[in-house]
Every structure is written in C-alpha cells, then in structure tokens.
C-alpha positions in Angstrom: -0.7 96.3 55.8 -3.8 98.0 58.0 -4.4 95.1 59.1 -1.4 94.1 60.8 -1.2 98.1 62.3 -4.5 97.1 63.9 -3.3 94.1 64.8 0.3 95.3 66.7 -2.3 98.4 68.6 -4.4 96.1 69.7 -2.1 94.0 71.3 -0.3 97.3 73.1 -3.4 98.5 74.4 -4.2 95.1 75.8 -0.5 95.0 77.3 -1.0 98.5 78.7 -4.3 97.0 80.4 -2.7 94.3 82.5 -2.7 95.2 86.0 0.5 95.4 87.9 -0.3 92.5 90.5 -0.2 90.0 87.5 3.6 90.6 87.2 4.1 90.3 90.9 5.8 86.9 92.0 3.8 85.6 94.7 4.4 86.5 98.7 5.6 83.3 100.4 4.3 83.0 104.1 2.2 85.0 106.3 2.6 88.5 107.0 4.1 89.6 110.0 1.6 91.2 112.4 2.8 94.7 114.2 2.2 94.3 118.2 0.9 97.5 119.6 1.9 97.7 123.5 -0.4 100.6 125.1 0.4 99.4 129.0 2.1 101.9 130.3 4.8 101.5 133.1 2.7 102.9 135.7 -0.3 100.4 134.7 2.5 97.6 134.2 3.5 98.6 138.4 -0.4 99.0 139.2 -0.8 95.2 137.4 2.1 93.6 139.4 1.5 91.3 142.0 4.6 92.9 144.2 2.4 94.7 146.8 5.6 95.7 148.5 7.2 97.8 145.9 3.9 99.2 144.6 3.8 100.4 148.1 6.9 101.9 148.1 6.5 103.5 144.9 3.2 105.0 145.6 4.0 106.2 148.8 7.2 107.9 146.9 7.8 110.9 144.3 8.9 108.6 141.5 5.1 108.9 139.7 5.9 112.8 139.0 9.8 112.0 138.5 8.9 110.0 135.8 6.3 112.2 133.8 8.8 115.1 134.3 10.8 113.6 132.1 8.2 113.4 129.3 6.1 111.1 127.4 8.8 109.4 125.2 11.5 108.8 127.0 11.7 105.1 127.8 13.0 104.1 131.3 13.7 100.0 132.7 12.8 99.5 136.2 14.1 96.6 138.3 11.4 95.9 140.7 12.7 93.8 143.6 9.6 91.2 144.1 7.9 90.8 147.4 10.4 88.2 149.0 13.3 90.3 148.3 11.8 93.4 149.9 11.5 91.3 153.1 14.4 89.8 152.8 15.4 93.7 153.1 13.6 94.1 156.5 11.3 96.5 154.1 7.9 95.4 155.3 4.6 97.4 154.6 5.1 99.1 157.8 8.8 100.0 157.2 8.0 101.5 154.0 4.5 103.4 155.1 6.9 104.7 158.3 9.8 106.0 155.6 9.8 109.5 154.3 9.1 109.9 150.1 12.3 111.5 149.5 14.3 107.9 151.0 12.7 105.6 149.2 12.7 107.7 146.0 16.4 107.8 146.6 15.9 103.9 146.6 13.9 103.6 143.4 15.8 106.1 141.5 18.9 103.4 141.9 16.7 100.9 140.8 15.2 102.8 137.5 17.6 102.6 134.5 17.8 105.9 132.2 16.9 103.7 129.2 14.7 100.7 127.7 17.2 97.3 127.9 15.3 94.1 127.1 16.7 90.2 127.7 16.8 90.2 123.9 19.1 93.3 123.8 21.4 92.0 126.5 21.6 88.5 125.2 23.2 89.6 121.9 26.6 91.0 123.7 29.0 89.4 125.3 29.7 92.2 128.0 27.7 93.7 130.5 25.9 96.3 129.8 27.1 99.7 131.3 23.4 101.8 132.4 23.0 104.6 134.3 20.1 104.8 137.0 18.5 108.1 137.8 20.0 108.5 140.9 22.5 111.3 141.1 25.2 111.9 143.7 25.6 115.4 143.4 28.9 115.9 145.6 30.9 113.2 143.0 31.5 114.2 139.5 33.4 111.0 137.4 36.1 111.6 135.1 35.0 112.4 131.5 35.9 109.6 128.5 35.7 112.1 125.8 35.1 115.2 126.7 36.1 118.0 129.2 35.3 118.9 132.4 33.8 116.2 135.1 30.7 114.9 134.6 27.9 114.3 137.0 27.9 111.0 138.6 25.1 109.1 138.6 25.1 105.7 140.3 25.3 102.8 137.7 24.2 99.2 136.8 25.9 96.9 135.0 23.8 94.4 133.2 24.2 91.2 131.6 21.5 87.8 130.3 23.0 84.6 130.2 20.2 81.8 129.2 17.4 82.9 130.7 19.6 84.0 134.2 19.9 88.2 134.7 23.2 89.3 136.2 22.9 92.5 137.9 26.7 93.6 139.0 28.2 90.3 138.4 25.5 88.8 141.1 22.1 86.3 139.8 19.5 88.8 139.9 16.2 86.9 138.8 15.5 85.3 135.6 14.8 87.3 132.1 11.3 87.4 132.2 10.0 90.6 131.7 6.8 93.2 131.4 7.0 95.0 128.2 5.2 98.8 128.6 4.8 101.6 126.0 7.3 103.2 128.0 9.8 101.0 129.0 10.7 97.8 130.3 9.8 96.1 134.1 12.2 93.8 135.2 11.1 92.1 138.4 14.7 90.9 140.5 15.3 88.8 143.4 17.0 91.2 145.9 17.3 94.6 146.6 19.7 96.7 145.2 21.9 98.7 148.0 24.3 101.5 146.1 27.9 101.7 147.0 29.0 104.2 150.0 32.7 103.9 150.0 35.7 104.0 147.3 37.8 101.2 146.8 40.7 102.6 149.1 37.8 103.0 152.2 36.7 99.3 152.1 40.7 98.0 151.3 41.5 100.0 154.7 38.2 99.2 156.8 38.0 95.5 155.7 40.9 93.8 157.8 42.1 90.8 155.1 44.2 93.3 152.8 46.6 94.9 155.6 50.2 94.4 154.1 48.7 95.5 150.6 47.7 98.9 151.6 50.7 99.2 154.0 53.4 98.2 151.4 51.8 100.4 148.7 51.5 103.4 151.2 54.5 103.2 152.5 56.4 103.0 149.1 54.6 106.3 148.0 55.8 108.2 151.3 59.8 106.7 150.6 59.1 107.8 147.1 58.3 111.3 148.2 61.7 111.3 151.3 63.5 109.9 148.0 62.7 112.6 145.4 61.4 116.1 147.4 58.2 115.5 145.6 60.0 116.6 142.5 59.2 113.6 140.2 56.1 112.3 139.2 54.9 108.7 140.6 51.6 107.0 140.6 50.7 106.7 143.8 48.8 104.2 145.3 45.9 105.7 146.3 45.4 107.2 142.6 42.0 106.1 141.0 41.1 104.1 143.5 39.8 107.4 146.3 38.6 110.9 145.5 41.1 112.9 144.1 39.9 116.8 144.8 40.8 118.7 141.5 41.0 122.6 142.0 39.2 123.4 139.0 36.4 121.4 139.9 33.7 122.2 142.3 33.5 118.7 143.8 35.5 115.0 143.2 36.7 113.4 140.3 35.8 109.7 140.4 37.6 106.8 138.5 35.5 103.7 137.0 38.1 100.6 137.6 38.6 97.5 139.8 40.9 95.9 141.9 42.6 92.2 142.3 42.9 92.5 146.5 45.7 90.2 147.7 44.6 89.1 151.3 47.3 88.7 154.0 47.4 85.0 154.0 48.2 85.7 150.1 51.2 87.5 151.5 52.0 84.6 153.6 51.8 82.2 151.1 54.1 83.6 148.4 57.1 83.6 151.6 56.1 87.3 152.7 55.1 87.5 156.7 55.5 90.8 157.7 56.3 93.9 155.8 59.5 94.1 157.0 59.8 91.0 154.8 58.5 93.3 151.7 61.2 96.1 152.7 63.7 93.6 152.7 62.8 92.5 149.1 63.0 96.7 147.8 66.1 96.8 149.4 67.7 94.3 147.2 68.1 97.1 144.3 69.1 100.2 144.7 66.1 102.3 145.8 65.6 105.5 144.3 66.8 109.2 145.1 67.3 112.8 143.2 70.7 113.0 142.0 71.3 116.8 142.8 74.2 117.3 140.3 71.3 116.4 137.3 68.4 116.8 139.3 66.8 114.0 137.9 66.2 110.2 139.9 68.2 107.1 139.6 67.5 104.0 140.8 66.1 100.2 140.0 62.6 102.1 141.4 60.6 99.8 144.3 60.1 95.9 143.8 57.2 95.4 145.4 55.5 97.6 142.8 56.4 95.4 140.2 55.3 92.2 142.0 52.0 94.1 143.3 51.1 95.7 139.4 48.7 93.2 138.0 46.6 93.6 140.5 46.1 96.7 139.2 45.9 95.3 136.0 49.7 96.2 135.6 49.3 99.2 135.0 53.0 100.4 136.2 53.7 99.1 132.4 52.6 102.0 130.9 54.6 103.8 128.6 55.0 107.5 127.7 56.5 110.4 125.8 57.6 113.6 126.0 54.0 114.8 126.6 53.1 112.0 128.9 51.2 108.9 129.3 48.2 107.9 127.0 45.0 107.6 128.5 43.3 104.8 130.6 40.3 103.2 129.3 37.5 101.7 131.7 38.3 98.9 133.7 35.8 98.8 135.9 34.9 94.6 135.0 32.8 92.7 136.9 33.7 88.6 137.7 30.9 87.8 134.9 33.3 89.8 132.6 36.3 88.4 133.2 37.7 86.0 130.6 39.9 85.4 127.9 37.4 85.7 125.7 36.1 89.3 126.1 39.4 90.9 127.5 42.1 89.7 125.3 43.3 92.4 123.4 41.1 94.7 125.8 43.4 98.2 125.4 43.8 99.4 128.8 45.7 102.7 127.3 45.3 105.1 124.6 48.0 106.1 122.2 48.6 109.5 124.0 48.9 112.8 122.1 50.8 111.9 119.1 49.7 108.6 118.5 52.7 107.1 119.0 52.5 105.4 122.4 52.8 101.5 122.5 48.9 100.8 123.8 48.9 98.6 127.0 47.0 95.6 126.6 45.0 93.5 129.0 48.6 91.4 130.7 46.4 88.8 132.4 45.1 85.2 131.6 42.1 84.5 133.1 40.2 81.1 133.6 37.7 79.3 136.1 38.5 76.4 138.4 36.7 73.0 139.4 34.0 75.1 141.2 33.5 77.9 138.3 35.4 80.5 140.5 37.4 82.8 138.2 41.4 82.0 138.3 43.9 85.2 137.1 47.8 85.3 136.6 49.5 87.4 134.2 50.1 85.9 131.1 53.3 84.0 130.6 53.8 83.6 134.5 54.6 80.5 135.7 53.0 81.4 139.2 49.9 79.2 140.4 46.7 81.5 139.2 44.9 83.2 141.7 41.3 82.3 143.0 39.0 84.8 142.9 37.8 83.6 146.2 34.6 86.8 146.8 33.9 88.7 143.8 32.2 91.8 142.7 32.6 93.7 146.5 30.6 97.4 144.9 32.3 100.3 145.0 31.6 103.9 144.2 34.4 103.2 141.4 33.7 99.4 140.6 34.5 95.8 142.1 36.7 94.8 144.4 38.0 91.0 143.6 39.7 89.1 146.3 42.4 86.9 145.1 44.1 84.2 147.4 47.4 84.6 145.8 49.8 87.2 144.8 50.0 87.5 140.7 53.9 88.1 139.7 54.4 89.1 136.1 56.4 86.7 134.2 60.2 86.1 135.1 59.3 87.9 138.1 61.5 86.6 141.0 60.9 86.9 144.8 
C-alpha cells in the first residue's frame, strides 16, 4: 500500500514538472514583423524629388503650422509634383517672388487634417469627405448635429479606385504614396485651386444655364406678388448662395450639388423662351392668399415640378405640424453617383416626431457608351440626361451639367 502512495506522488510531482511549452500546439508560419516608420513628414518633403513644392513649402509658414499643432497629430499632404506646379505657371521664380502668407494659404488647401492611406480609401465605396487646414473665416457651414454654425474649412473629397486617386471627382495621380511617422505624402498630378464662388454665382456668371435661373427666380418673386410674403416657399436661391442668419456673426453655408439644365436642354424638351415656361404655369391655376381664410390655394407653379430633380427633387418633401425633417448631405461628386451607392441614400430626416415619410434618393443613374454618367428620375420614361462636364467646385459642392431636362415620372409638358 506504501508503495503504490509513492508511486501515485511520484508521478504528480513529475506532472507538476512539465513545462508549459510542452502543452503548447505548435505556431504555424512566421511571425509577423512590426515596421517602425521614424521619417518624419518634414524629412519625407526634404527626401522628395519635387524641387518645386519643397520650394514653396520652405519658403512658406507651413513648417511652424505643422509643429504647432503637436507631435501626434497625423496630417496627409497632397504634394502637387514638379510638372503640375508648372503646369500652374508656379515656377521657382513665381514662388521665391510670392509672399509666405499666399502660398501657405495654398498648402494649407492641400494638407488634410488627418492620416488617409490608398488602403484606407480603397475599402469604401464613397469618397472620402476630409477637411484641409485651410479656414475661411467669414463662412461658417451649417451644423449636421449640433448647434450653432460651424467654421468652414475648405474640403477634399477623396476616393482610390485600382491604383487611380480621385481628388473631387477628377484623376489626381496614382496611389502611390510616402508613409511618415506623422502622416501620409501623397504626390498628385495638378494643383489644387479652392472654390471662390457658390453655386448660384457660377449658374448666373456662366452663360449656358440662363432660362434655369430665370424661370426659378422669377417663380419665387410671383410667389411672393401671390402670397404678401405670408407663406413659406423654398426659394430658389436657398442652399445654393449664402443665406446671412441674424444670430450668426457671418454665413451659413450648405454642402449639396446641382443637375444644371443648359439652354439648349430647354430647347430640346420644346421650351424656347421663357415665355414658353410661363405659358406652361399658366395651365393650372397659379397660386394666391385667399383673404377670407388667409391661407393659399392653387395647383402651385409647374415648372417647379418639372425643374425638381435637378435639385434632387427635393420639392417632394414632406412635413408636419412642426415642419420639414432635415436634409442630409448631398454634396456627391460624378465618381459618386450610381445606383449602387445612392439607392436608398435618405436625403431627409424624419423631423421632430419621427413620423415624417424620409425622402429618398428619386433618381436612376447610369453611364453611357463613353462612361459619362446618365440621370433621370426613376420611373420616368424621359431619355436620361448626360452629364456632359462634371464636378464644376463650388464653395457648396459640384455643379453637374446635364444636356437634358429630368421630368419626374408621369410628368407631362
């Protein structure tokens, strides 16, 4: 009996004596190694054979705009390559001759406020929406969930397709990039010039969209002979210029785009003159204030329906007794616009209560024998429109020009 209670402690102890690594299972493959990137962004510039640019950002502020904003915080700079800058007219002596405070006002639209990598914009489907460090500090943009305006700094909307960078819907350079301790440098095949005007500005100062802005304008002013100014309407020019808000010490600015009809679009659809567009409001009765219930009767204007999805039909919009719901961003660049991505896009919130039917992306995009984008709203049985120039920058968003006008269904002119 002592001898088998030897025997069973013996065999615990020797048990307890195993090490652990003999009960392991064995590691398949190699381990991964951990890369170490020390470079920093001004070394990665200092590196670069772009003698242009690391002119212009020596001769600049952006060294001591960049440490100001501390150690850790990671930045992406696009860094326009020596053929773009002279594609510019920015030559050596250009940018020796301009003052540090311009061309920091040039590289600040060109620095991103974060670290994006090809990898990072490969793996979504959108663009990516960044902000540069340039401010404009007599714009403030429209909150998305908060109060109060916020400060508007200029933007860049990014997207990698294959090994191709898209930079606001244009080809921007390819997706080869310099990795830094601090960042990311992104070397691009043009300059990048920020947008001056709203959308309203280059609609007016262009010359091809004529009859859109006068029909829209002059609806809003009938609206306002019609109704005293008494009932609401959304005019026009709403979104799409600086609206001057009384609580705020400078401009609310909208992020959206626009499907421009040109003049020959007009033409096309039977529409020569906009006595032509009068004529088709007059076929309903128009509006006006009923003084007896002080509210307005009428059928409302036709060419707002026929003009509405080129404000991605917005007019659709439903409400309740405490108004609207709220518009989401649609500020999408050509590279963004397909079936794919915006079906099911909700234009609208809810509204207060939560009860508001959301409004839905109406239109049906596509691309032609070319690869130019094609629109119409869905269930039209209109031609689609080309999207014959794309992507014209605004301080708001894109500008698409559409050869066609883009009816909603059972829509009849």
């Amino acid at each position: 009996m002592n001898i088998k209670l030897l025997a069973l402690c013996l065999l615990i102890i020797s048990l307890a004596s195993c090490r652990k690594e003999e009960f392991q299972p064995e590691e398949e493959g190699a381990p991964i190694p951990t890369v170490s990137i020390k470079t920093t962004l001004k070394e990665a510039i200092a590196a670069s054979t772009n003698t242009l640019f690391k002119a212009a950002w020596n001769r600049s502020n952006m060294n001591s705009i960049i440490a100001k904003q501390g150690d850790n915080v990671p930045f992406t700079i696009l860094m326009p390559t020596d053929a773009a800058f002279l594609a510019d007219g920015l030559t050596l002596d250009v940018i020796n001759s301009t003052t540090p405070a311009l061309l920091d006002s040039i590289l600040l639209y060109h620095t991103l406020n974060q670290e994006t990598t090809p990898q990072a914009l490969s793996n979504r489907d959108d663009n990516a929406v960044i902000y540069t460090l340039l401010e404009n500090p007599y714009l403030r943009s429209r909150p998305f969930e908060a109060y109060g305006p916020d400060k508007y700094f200029y933007r860049q909307y990014l997207k990698v397709q294959g090994n191709q960078l898209f930079i606001n819907g244009n080809k921007s350079g390819t997706a080869t990039v310099t990795l830094a301790k601090n960042g990311t440098l992104w070397p691009i095949d043009h300059v990048l010039h920020k947008p001056t005007k709203t959308i309203l500005q280059v609609l007016q100062e262009d010359g091809r969209f004529s009859m859109y802005v006068d029909i829209m304008t002059q609806v809003d002013m009938m609206w306002d002979e019609a109704t005293f100014g008494v009932a609401y309407r959304k005019y026009f020019r709403d979104g799409i210029t600086l609206s001057d808000e009384p609580q705020s010490l400078s401009y609310y600015m909208n992020f959206t785009s626009v499907f421009a009809p040109t003049d020959e679009a007009f033409h096309q659809a039977g529409f020569n003159s906009i006595d032509d567009l009068v004529a088709l409001n007059n076929r309903n009765p128009l509006p006006y204030l009923d003084w007896d219930t002080f509210e307005v009767v009428g059928s409302g204007y036709a060419t707002d329906t026929l003009l509405t999805m080129h404000r991605w039909g917005r007019l659709f919009k439903q409400a309740d007794s405490f108004g609207e719901g709220g518009d989401n961003p649609d500020a999408f660049y050509a590279n963004d616009l397909n079936n794919k991505l915006l079906s099911g896009y909700a234009l609208s919130t809810s509204g207060y209560t939560g009860s508001i039917p959301i409004l839905y992306v109406p239109l049906d995009f596509g691309t032609d024998n070319t690869g130019k984008v094609t629109v119409k709203a869905i269930g039209s049985d209109k031609p689609a429109a080309n999207i014959i120039e794309a992507d014209i920058n605004t301080l708001m968003g894109p500008i698409h020009v559409v050869n066609r006008l883009m009816p909603p269904k059972d829509f009849k002119y």
